[in-house]
LUMKE-70169 format. One line per field, with one value per residue (C-alpha): x, y, z; residue in three letters; residue number from 0. Coordinates in Angstrom, 1 decimal. Example, Ala and Ser with C-alpha at 12.3 -4.5 7.8 and 13.67 -1.06 7.14 Angstrom:
2
c1: (12.3:13.7)
c2: (-4.5:-1.1)
c3: (7.8:7.1)
residuo: (ALA:SER)
num: (0:1)
//
This chain:
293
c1: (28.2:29.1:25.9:23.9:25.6:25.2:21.7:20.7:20.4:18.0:15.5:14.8:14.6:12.2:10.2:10.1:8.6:5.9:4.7:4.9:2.8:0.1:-0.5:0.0:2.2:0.2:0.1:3.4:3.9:1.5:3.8:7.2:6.0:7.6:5.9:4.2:6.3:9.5:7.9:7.5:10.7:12.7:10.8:11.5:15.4:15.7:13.5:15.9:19.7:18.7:16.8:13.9:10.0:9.4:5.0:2.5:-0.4:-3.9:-7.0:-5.7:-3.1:0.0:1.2:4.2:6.3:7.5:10.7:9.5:7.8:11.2:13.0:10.5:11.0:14.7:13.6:11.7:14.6:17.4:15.0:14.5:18.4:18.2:15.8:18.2:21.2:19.4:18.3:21.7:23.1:20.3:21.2:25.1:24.0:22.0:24.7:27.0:25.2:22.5:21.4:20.8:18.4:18.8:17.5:18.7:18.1:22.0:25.2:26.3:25.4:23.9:27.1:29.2:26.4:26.9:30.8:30.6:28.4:30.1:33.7:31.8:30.0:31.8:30.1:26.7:25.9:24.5:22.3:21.9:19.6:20.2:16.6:14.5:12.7:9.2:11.2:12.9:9.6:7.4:10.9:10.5:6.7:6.4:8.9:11.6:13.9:14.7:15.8:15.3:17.6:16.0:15.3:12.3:10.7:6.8:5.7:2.7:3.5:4.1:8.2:10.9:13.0:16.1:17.7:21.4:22.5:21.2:22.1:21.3:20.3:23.1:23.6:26.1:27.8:30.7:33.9:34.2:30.5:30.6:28.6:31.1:32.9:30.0:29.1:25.7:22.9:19.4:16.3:16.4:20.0:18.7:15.4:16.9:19.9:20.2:19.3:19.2:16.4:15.5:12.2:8.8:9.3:12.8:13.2:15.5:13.0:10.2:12.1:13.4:10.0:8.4:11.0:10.3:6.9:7.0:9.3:6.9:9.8:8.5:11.8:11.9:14.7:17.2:18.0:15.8:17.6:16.6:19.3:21.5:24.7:23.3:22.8:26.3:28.1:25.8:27.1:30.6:30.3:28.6:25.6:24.1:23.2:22.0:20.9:21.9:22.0:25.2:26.5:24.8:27.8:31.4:33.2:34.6:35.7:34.5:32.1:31.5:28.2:26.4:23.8:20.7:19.2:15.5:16.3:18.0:16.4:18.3:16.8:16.9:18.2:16.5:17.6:14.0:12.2:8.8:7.4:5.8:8.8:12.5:15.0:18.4:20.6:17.8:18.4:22.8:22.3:20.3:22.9:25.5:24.2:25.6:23.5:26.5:26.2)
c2: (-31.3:-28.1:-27.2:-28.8:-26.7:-23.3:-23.8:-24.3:-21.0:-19.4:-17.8:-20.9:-22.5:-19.5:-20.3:-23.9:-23.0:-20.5:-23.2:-25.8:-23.2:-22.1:-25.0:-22.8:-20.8:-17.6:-18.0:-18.2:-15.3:-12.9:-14.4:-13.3:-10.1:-12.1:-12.6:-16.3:-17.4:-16.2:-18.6:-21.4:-20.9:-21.0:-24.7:-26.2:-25.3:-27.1:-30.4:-30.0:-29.6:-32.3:-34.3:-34.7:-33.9:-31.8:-31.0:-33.1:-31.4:-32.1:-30.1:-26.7:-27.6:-28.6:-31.3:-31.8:-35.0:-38.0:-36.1:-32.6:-33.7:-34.7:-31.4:-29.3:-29.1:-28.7:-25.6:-24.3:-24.1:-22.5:-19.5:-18.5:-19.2:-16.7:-13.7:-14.1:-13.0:-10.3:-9.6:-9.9:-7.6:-5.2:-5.4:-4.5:-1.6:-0.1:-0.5:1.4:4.1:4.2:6.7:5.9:7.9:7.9:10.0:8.9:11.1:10.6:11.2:7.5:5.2:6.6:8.1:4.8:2.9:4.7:4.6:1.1:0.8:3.1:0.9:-2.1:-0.1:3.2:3.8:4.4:7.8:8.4:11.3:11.9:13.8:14.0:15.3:15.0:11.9:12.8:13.9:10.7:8.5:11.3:11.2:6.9:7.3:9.9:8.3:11.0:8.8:5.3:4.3:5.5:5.0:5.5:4.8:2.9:2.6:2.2:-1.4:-1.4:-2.9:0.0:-0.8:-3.7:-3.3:-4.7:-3.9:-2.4:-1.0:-1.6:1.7:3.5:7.1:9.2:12.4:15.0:16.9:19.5:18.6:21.2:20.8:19.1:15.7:15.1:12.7:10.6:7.8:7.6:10.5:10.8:12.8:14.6:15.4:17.1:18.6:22.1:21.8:24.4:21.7:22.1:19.8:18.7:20.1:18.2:15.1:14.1:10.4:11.1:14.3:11.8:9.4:12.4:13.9:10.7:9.7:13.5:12.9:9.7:10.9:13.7:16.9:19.4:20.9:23.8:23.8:26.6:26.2:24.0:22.8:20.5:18.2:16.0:17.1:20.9:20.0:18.1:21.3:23.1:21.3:21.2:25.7:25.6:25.6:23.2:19.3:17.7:14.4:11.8:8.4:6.4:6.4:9.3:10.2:9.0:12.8:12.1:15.8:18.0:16.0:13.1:10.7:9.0:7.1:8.2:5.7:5.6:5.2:2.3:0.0:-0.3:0.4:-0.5:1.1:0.5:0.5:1.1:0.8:0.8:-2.7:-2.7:-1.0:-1.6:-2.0:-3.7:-1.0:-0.8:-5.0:-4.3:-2.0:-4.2:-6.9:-4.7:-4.3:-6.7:-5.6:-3.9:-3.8)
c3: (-38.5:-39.1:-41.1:-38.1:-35.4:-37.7:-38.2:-34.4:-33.7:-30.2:-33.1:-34.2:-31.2:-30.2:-33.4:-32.1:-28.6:-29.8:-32.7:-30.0:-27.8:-29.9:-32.3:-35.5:-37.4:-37.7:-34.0:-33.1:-35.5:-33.2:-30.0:-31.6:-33.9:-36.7:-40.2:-40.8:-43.5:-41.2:-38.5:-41.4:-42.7:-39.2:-38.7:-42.0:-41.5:-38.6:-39.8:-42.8:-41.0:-38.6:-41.0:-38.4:-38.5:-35.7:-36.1:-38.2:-39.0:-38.1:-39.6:-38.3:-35.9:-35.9:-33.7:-32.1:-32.8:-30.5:-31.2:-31.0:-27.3:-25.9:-27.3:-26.0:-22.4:-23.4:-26.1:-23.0:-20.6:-23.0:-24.0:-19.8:-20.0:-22.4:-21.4:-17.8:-19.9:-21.5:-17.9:-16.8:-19.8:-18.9:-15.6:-16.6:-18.3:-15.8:-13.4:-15.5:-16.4:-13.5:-11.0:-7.4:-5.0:-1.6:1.4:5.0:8.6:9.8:8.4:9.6:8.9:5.7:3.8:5.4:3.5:0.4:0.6:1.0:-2.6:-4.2:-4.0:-5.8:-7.8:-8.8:-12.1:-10.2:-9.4:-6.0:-5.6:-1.5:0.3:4.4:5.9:8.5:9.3:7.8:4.8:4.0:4.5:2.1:-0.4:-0.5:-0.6:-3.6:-5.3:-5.4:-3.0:-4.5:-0.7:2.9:5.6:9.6:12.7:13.9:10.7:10.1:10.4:8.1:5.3:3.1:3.1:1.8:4.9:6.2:9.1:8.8:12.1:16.3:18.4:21.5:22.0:23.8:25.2:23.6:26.3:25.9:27.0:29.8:31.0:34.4:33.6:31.0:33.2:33.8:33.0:32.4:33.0:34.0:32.7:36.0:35.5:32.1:32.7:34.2:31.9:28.8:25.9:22.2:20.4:17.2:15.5:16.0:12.8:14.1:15.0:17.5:18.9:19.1:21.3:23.8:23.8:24.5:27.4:29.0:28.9:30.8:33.8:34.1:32.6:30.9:29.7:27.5:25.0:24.3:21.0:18.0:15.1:12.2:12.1:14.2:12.4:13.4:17.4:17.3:15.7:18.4:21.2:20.5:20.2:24.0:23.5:25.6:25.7:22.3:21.9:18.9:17.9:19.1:15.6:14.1:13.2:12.8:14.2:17.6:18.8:20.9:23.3:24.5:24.1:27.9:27.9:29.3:32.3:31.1:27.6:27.7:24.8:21.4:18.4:14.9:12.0:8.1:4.8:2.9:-0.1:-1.0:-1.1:-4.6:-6.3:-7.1:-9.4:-10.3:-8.8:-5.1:-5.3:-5.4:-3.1:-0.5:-1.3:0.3:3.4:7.0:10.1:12.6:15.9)
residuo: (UNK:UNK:UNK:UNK:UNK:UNK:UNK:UNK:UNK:UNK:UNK:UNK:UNK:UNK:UNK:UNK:UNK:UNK:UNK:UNK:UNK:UNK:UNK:UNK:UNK:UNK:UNK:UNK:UNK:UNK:UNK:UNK:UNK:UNK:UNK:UNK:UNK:UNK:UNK:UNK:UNK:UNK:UNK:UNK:UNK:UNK:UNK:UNK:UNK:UNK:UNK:UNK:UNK:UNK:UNK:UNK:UNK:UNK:UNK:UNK:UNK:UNK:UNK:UNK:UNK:UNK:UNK:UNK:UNK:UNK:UNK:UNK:UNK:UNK:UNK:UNK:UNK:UNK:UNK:UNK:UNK:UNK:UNK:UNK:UNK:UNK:UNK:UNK:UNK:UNK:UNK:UNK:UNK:UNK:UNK:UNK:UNK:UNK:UNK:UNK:UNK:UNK:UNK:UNK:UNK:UNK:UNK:UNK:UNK:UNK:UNK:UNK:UNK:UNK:UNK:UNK:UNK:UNK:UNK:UNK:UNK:UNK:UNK:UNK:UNK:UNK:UNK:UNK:UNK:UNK:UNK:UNK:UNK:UNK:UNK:UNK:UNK:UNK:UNK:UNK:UNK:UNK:UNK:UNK:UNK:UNK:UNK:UNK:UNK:UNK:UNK:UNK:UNK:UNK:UNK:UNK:UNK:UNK:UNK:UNK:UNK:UNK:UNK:UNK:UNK:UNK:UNK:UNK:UNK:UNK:UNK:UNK:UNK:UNK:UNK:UNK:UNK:UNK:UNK:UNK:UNK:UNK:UNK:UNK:UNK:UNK:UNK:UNK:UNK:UNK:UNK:UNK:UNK:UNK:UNK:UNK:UNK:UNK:UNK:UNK:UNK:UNK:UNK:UNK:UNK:UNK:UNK:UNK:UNK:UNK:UNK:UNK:UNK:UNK:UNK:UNK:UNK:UNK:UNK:UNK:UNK:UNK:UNK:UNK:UNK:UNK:UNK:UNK:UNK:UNK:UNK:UNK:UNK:UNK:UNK:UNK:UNK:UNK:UNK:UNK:UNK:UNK:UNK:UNK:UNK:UNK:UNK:UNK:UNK:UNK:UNK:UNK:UNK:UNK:UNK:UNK:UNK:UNK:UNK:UNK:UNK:UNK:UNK:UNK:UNK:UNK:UNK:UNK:UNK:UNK:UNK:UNK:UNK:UNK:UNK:UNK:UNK:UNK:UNK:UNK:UNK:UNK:UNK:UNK:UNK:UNK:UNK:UNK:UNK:UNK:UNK:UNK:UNK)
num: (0:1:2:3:4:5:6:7:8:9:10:11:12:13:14:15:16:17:18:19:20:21:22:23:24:25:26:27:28:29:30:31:32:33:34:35:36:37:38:39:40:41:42:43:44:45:46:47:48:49:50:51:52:53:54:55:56:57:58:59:60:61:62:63:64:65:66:67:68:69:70:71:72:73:74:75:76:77:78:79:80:81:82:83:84:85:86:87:88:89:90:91:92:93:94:95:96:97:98:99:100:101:102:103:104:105:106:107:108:109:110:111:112:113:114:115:116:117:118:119:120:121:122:123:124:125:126:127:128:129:130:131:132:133:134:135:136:137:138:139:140:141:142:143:144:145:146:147:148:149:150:151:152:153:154:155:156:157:158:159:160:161:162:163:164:165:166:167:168:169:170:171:172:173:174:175:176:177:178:179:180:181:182:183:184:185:186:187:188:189:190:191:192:193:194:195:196:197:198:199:200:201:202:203:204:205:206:207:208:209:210:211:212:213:214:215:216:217:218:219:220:221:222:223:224:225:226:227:228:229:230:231:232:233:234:235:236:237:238:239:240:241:242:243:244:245:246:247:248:249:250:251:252:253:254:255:256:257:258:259:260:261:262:263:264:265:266:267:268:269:270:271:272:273:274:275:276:277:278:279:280:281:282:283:284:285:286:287:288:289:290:291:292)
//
């Protein structure tokens, strides 16, 4: 039994598939990048140990058996069981020794994100870029980003998506600024106010600008800065009214965040990928992610 047991071994079984496959041993050969008389040699072990016939052969081709017709199926199954372990193993090793690229336009939820990986996964190395908008999209589309995190991505099929956070935009106003004690704020409250902006490629920008527009302001900013975290350490010095995503960013001091009355829709937030690329360590890092409020 013993013998029997030793001499079923997944090479042979492999052997077994690719003769069943291809009707020959020269052919399973070119399947498995083994030598014919390996291929031979594999088959006649196993007829032997188990004292069955497992092909007859007919002209050229070798055909499988009653017997060999009822193992095949089961042949079939264990070597896909197989190729998913080595996938699996493969899978482990990337994870231990992997690098992961992300680029993401706000400090939360994208470093929240990462934190929240990085404590099931702490062998992975992260490499972060925080940029603008247009940045992150170009860094997902050339490839040097592995995933994107914004706003109100693109919906034109270019990106795996999946939604990871719904927020609002919000004013930031200084503590000691007289709207600080309301409770929500208009565009007409704004338009004469000294207000610091985000350049032109800014999600958040693009929203504002949009909103002005609409109401019929024309306000000209005091100060233009590149990033949220910028306007919000802007804000907090003095220097007038910036505008952010509700949780663009997890700091609480300094200000406080009102809603604006015409820009009262939520929108979403996206972890990103592009759609015809990814990896194991893009797939754990999708698997992480729970849509917060």
């Amino acid at each position: 039994m013993n013998e029997t047991k030793s001499s079923f071994t997944a090479a042979r079984i492999r052997a077994l598939n690719a003769v069943f496959e291809e009707g020959s041993y020269s052919g399973a050969a070119r399947q498995l990048g083994m030598t014919q008389p390996a291929v031979s040699q594999a088959i006649q072990d196993l007829e032997r140990a188990f004292d069955i016939q497992l092909f007859e052969k007919r002209g050229r081709r070798l055909l499988p058996t009653e017997f060999c017709l009822e193992l095949a199926p089961i042949a079939d199954e264990m070597i896909r069981l197989e190729n998913s372990a080595l996938a699996l193993f493969d899978r482990g090793m990337r994870v231990e020794n992997g690098v992961l690229r992300i680029s993401f336009g706000n400090l939360a939820p994208g470093l929240d994100m990462i934190s929240a990986f990085q404590q099931k996964f702490p062998k992975v190395q992260v490499q972060a870029e925080y940029a603008m908008y247009s940045t992150v999209i170009d860094a997902v589309l050339e490839n040097r980003a592995d995933i994107g995190i914004l706003p109100n991505l693109p919906t034109d099929g270019r990106f795996h998506s999946k939604i990871c956070l719904t927020q609002n935009l919000v004013t930031l106003i200084p503590l000691r600024h007289r709207f600080a004690s309301a409770e929500k704020l208009s565009l007409a409250d704004l338009a004469d106010e000294k207000l610091v902006f985000q350049k032109k490629g800014s999600a958040t920008q693009k929203v504002i600008d949009q909103a002005f527009k609409k109401a019929g302001y024309k306000p000209r900013p005091t100060l233009v800065l590149e990033k949220g975290s910028e306007v919000y350490e802007a804000v907090t010095n003095g220097l007038g009214i910036g505008f952010m995503w509700s949780h663009g960013t997890s700091r609480k001091d300094g200000l406080r965040r009102i809603p604006i009355v015409e820009i009262s829709s939520s929108y979403d937030e996206f972890v990103f990928r592009r759609n015809e690329l990814s990896n194991p360590l893009v797939d754990l890092f999708f698997s992480t992610i729970g849509k917060a409020a």
